[in-house]
N, C-alpha and C positions, 0 to 999 in steps of 0.2 A: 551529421550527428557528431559529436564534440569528442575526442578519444578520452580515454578515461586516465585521470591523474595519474601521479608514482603513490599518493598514499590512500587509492582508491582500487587497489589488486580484483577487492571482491567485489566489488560491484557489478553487475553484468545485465531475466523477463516472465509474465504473469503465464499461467494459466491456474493449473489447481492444486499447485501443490504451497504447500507451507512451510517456513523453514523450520518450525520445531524437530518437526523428523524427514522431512523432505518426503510427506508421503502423499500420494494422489486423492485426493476427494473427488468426489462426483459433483457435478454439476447440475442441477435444474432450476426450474424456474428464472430463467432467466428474461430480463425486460430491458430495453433496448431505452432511453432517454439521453436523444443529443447523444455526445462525446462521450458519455457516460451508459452503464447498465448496473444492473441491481440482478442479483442472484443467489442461490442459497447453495453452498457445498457441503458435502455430506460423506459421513466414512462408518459406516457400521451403525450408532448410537450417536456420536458426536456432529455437532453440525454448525457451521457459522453462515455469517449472513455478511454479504460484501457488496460495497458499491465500487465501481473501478472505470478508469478512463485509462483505455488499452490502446486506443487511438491515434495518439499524437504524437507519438515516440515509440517507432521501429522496436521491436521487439522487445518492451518496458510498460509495465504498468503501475501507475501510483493508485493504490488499492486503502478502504476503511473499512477492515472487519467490523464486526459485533457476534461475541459471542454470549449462548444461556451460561449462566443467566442471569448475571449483571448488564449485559451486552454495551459496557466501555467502549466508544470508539477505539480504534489503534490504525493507524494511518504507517503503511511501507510501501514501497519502492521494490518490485522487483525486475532484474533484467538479463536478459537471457545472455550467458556467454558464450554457448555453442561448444562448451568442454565440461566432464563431471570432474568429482575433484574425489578422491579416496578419503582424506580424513576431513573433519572438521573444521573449518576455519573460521574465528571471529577476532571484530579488532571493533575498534569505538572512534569516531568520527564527529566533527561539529557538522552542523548541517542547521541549515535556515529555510522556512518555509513561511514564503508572503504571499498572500491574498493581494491583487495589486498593487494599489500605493499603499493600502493599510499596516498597521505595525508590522513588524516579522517575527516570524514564532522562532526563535533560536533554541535550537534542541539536541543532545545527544543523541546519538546515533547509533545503534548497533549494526555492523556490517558483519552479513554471515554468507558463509556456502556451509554447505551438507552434502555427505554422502551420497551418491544416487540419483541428484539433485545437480541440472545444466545453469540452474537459474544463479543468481548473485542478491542480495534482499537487505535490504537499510529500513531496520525498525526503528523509527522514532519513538524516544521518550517524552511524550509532551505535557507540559505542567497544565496546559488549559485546552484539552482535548473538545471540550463543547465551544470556547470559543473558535475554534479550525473549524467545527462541523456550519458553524451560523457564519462563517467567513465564505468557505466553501460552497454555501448554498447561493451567496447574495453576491460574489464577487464573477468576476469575467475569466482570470487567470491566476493560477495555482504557476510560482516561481518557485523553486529548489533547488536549492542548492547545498552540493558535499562537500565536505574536504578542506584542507586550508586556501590560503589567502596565496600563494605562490600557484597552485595548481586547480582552483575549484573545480568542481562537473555541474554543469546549469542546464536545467530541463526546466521547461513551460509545459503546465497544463491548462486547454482551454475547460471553462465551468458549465458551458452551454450541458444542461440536463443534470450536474449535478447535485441540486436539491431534488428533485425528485429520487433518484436514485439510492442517494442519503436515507432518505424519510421511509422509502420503503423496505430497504436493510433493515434500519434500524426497526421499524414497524415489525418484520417478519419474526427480528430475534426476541420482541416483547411477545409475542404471539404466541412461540416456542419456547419462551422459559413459562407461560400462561400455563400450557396443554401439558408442561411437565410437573407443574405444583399438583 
């Protein structure tokens, strides 16, 4: 696994926490697709819907929420540093994300750590979020990369099972904002 850049500090792995507040959700429904699973996390009232390939990279998940009740994709990056951090930390980042040979989505980056929270988390800003999900579904491998051009951090995800996984996220959080109108 590749050591992580000088202007990649916070980068560091999934399970259920989120970086807005670094808080635990519950996990259920979980289905299993190739390299990929679809699952629904839940915290009191609140609840998203995630497809994630946990697989490929040692303690790192590139995860697609959808939350009610718009349920927008949002595609991040978390990876586990094996250290919490007392305050806050966020910093902005280039970062590219290509579907094989296909275009590359070049995106801002948010790099965060939280409180309480061992993980590291690269939230992309992407302009053409439905084009990722239809690149995602049809392609082989997910390439990403952070950071500049002197230092990058390059992770491969394999696609095997991520259209299904997709579809049924996304399925579950149209379902959920349905049963909430």
């Amino acid at each position: 696994m590749p050591t992580l850049p000088r202007s990649l500090p916070l980068i560091g792995a999934l399970l259920l926490t989120t970086p807005a507040a670094a808080t635990m959700f519950n996990a259920d429904r979980v289905e299993p697709s190739g390299h990929w699973h679809s699952l629904r996390l839940s915290l009191g009232e609140a609840q998203r819907f995630r497809a994630t390939n946990t697989l490929d990279q040692p303690g790192t998940a590139f995860s697609v929420d959808f939350a009610p009740p718009h349920c927008r994709p949002l595609a991040e990056l978390r990876v586990e540093m094996h250290e919490f951090v007392a305050t806050p930390e966020i910093r902005q980042s280039a970062a590219d994300l290509r579907i094989d040979d296909q275009a590359s989505f070049a995106a801002p980056a948010e790099l965060r750590r939280e409180p309480g929270d061992s993980g590291a988390y690269a939230l992309f800003n992407l302009d053409e979020p439905y084009r990722l999900l239809h690149e995602l579904r049809s392609g082989e491998t997910l390439r990403l990369r952070l950071g500049d051009d002197d230092a990058p951090w390059e992770l491969d995800f394999a696609l095997d099972g991520a259209g299904p996984a997709l579809d049924r996220a996304a399925r579950l959080c149209r379902r959920a904002t349905d049963e909430e109108a």
